[in-house]
N, C-alpha and C positions, 0 to 999 in steps of 0.2 A: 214612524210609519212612512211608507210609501206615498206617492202622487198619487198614484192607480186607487187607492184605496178611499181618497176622497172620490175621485174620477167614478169607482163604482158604486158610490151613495149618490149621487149626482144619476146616474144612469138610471138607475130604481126610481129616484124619485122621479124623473123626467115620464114614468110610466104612472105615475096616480093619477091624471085626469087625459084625458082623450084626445083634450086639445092644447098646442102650445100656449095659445091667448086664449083669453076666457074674463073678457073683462066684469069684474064685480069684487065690491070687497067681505062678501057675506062669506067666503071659506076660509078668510084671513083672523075674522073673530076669534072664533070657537079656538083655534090654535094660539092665538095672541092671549088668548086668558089661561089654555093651558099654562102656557110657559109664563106666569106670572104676568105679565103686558108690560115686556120691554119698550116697548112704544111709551109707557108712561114713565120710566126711569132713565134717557136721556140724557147728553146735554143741552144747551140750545141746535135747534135746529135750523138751518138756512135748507129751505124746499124749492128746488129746480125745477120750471118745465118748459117746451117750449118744443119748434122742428128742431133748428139750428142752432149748435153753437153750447146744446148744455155743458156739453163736457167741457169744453174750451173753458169756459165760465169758472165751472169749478176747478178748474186746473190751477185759471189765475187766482184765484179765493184761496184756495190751499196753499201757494209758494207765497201770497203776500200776510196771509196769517201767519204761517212759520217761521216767515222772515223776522215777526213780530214777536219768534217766542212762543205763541197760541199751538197747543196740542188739538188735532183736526184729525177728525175720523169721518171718509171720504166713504161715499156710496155711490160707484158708478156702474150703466149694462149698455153693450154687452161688453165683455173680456175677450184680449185680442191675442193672448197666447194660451194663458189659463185662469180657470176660474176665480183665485183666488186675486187676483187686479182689482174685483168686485169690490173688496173689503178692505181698508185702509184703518188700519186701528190706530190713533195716535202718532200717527205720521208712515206707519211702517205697514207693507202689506201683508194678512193675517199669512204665518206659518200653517204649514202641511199638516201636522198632527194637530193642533187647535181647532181650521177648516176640517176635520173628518173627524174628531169629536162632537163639534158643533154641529154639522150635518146628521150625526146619527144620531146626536138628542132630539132634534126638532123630526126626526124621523120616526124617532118609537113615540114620542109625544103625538103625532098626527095616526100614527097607523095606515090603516088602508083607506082611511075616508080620501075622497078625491079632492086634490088641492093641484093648481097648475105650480109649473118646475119653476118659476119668476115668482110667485108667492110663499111658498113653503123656500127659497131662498132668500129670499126678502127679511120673510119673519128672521131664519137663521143671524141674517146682517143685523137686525135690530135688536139681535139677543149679545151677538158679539159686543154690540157700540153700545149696550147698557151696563154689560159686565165690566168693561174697559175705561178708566178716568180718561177724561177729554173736556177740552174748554166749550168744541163745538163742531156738531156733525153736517157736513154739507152732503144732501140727499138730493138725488137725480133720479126724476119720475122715469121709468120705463116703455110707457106709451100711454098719452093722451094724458091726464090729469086726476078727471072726478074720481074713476074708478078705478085708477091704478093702483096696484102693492103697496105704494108707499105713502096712499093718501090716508094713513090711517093715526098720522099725526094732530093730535086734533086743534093743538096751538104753538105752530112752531113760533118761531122769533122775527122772522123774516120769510118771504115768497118773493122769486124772481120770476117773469119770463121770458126767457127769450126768443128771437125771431118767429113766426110762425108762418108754416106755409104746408102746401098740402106734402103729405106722405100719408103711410097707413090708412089708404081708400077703406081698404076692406073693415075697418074695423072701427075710422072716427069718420069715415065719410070723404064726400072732394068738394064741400059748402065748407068755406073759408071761415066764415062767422059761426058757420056749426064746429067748428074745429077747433075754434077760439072759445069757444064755450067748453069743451071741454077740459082743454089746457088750463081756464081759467077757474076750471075746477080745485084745486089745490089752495088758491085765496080763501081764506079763513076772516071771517068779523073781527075788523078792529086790531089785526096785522097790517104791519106795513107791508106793500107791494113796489117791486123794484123792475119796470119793464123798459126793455132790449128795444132798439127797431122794428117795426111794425108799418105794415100795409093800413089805410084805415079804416080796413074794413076789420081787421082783427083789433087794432088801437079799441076802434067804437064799445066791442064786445067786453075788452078786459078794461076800459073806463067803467063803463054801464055795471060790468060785474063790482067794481072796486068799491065803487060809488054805494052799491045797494048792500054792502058787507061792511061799510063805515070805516072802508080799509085805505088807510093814505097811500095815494098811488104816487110815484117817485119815474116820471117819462122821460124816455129819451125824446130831444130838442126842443122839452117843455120846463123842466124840473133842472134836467142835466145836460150836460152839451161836450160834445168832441169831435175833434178833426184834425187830421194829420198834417204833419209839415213837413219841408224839406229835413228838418234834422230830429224829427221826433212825432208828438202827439199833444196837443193839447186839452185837457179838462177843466169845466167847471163844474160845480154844484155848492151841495150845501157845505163843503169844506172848504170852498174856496176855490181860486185859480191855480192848475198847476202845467207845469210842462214835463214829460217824459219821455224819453227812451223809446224809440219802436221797440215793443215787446220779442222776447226769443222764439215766437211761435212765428211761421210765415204765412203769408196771407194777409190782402188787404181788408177781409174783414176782420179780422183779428185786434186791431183798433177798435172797434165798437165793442169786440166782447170783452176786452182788458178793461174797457170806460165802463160797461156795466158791472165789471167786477168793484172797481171803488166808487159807485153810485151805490153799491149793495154794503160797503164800505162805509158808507155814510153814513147810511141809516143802521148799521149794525150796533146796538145797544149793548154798552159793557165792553166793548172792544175798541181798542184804540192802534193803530196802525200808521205809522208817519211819514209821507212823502217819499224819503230813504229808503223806507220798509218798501214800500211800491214796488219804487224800481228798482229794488234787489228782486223782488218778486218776477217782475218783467222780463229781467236777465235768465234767471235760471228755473222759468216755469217749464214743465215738460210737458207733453199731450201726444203720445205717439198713434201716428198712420190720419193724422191731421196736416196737409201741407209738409211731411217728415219726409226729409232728406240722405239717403240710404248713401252713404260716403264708406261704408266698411261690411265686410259677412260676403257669404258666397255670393251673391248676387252684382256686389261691386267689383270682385276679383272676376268676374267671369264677362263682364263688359269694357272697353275702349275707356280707358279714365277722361277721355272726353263726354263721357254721357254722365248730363245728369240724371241721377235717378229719383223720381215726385213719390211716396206713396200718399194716397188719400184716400180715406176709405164712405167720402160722399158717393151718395146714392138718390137722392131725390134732385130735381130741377134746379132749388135753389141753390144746395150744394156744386151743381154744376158751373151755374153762374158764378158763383165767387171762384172755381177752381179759373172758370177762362177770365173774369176779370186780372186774378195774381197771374196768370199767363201775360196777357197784356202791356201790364203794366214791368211784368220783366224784360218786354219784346222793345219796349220805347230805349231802354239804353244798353240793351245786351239782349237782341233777337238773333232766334235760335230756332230750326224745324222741332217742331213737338211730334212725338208719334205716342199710340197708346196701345195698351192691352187693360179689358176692361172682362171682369165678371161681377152679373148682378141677381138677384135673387127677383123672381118671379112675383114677384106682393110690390113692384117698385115701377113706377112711372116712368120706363128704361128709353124711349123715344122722345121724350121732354127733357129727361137729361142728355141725350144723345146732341140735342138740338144746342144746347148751350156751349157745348166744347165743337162745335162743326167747323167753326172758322179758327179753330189755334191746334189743332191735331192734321197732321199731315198725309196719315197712314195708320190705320189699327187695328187689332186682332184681337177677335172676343174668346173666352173660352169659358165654358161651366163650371162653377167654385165646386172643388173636388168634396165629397163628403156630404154635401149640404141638400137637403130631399127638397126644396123648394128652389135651384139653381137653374135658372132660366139655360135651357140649351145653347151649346155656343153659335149654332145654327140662326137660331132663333134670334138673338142677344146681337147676332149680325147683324142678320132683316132690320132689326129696329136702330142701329145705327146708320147702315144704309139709307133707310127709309128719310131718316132725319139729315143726310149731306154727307157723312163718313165717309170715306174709301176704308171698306172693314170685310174683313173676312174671318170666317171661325175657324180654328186650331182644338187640336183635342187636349191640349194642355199648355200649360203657363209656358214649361220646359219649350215645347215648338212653339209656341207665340215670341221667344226670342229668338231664338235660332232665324224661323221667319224674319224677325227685323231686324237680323245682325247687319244685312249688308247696307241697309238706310244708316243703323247704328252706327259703322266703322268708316264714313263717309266723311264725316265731318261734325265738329262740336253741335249737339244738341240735349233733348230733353227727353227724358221717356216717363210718361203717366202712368202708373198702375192704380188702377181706378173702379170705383161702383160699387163696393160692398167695404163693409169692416171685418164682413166672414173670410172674403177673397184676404183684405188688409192683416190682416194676422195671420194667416198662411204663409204670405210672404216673408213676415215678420220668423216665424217661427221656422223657416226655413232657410234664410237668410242670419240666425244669429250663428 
């Protein structure tokens, strides 16, 4: 079968309910019993949530389990070329005719009853990961926690979460503790919990939660501990002390997310994975349009081999901040003018992240993610750079947002950002291979 023919079950279903989000999990039921309740035939599950850093997480959980041996069937949203990235069956991402059989079973199973297109694909991914032998499925909520898709496991193995900070006003709110209440939705009685860096206003909320669910909580700089050195990273916990390899992902937050991946390590029952395993993991884990490095594809042949090219596809404030902290921290022994081109989608706090990259971007050009009906205008997406310290101007497309900075680009070794969305992030991706 063809791509297109998954791509047109996907299209339909994207037409059963009204709205893209719809948070609640009462239309996930009724389908999850249709299809026998692949939620109940699993293997273990490790359940991800958090702002920042889920996928990182699982990226690192996946390379240091398989480094191990362990068959891992991965559940991540959104996909940054095509849909099927979503679904990781046993190390391998699901094939084309598999994805549009599985699509069109959970499709005649459902009918015309309204189900959002993250739900009714969801359920699909948990029909795939029941069908499929695996040691253990790493599942990354899609927004918020309580009421997301994927909270309809009812005792996985483990719950992590990472960092939290505001995104998705519209739909979890911009109360920090309200937000952490939701995230900390996913903790189940009497699971172990494994939590990322945290403000303490969210820490308070997911103790408080842990605590009243008899759920042993496993904290960063309480439980577990890390911090970088000149020639690597150090951990503690309840494995003991160890020293590692700066991980193959860039970014200086990426040290915390590799430490919560073997804190999560730790406490993972039935799994044994050894120092070695780690840092094989560390070496060759992948996460692309995370801090990812464009060194080949149309996009490097068509710039000065002087430019580096960043993609990243953060979009909320916090995300900002760690893009300009790894800025930074690259400028202390190899400073370089940064410039950027930046598209963000309209549901996104684009003036708080503008704020955090103001002092490491030199010059940038906004322009509206092609395709995308909630793509903040480039006009617009200017203002709000401007507004926040940029020198930014909007371009009707990526194609002139370079050409516009060719003559900075050919000037002398530098950087160039392409930044603000994962929707933007996979355009480039997908145009660029």
């Amino acid at each position: 079968m063809s791509r297109d023919n998954s791509d047109r079950i996907l299209a339909r279903l994207m037409k059963l309910h009204p709205k893209i989000i719809d948070l609640s999990l009462d239309r996930m039921l009724p389908l999850l019993a249709k299809l026998d309740h692949p939620e109940r035939r699993l293997p273990p599950v490790l359940h991800v949530a958090g702002t920042n850093g889920k996928g990182s997480l699982i990226a690192y959980l996946r390379a240091m389990l398989e480094a191990a041996g362990y068959r891992v069937h991965v559940y991540t949203s959104p996909h940054l070329v095509r849909f099927a990235e979503r679904i990781r069956l046993a190390g391998k991402i699901i094939g084309e005719e598999a994805l549009s059989e599985l699509l069109a079973a959970c499709e005649k199973a459902n009918g015309p009853t309204p189900i959002t297109y993250f739900e009714i694909t969801t359920i699909a991914a948990l029909t795939a990961f029941a069908e499929t032998s695996a040691d253990i499925l790493l599942l990354e909520t899609g927004l918020g926690g309580r009421f997301d898709a994927t909270n309809v496991i009812e005792r996985p193995t483990l719950t992590a979460i990472t960092p939290i900070s505001h995104d998705h006003a519209e739909y979890l709110g911009t109360d920090l503790a309200g937000i952490a209440g939701e995230k900390a939705g996913i903790m189940k009685r009497e699971v172990p919990v494994v939590i990322g860096p945290q403000s303490k206003v969210a820490l308070d909320v997911l103790r408080n939660t842990a605590g009243s669910l008899a759920a042993a909580a496993y904290i960063y700089n309480e439980e577990w501990f890390c911090a970088a050195t000149d020639a690597g990273w150090n951990y503690r916990g309840l494995s003991g002390s160890w020293k590692f390899p700066m991980p193959a992902l860039e970014g200086v937050h990426q040290v915390a997310n590799a430490a919560t991946a073997v804190a999560c390590l730790d406490l993972l029952a039935g799994f044994t994975v050894t120092p070695e395993q780690i840092g094989e993991g560390l070496a060759t884990v992948e996460w692309p349009a995370r801090m990812q490095r464009l060194t080949k594809g149309a996009l490097a042949d068509q710039l000065p081999p002087h430019v580096e090219i960043w993609l990243d596809g953060g979009h909320n404030p916090a995300a900002g901040e760690q893009i300009a902290k790894t800025f930074r921290l690259w400028n202390r022994t190899d400073p370089k003018p940064a410039f950027m081109i930046a598209g963000m989608l309209n549901t996104k706090d684009q003036k708080s992240f503008f704020l955090e990259l103001a002092d490491i971007i030199e010059k940038g050009h906004c322009i509206a993610i092609p395709g995308e009906a909630a793509a903040t205008p480039a006009a617009d997406l200017a203002g709000y750079a401007r507004a926040a310290g940029l020198d930014a101007t909007e371009k009707p497309s990526f194609d002139d947002a370079v050409a516009a900075l060719m003559p900075d680009l050919a000037e002398k070794p530098c950087r160039l950002l392409i930044t603000g969305s994962l929707y933007l992030a996979g355009q480039i991706l997908r145009e660029n291979s």
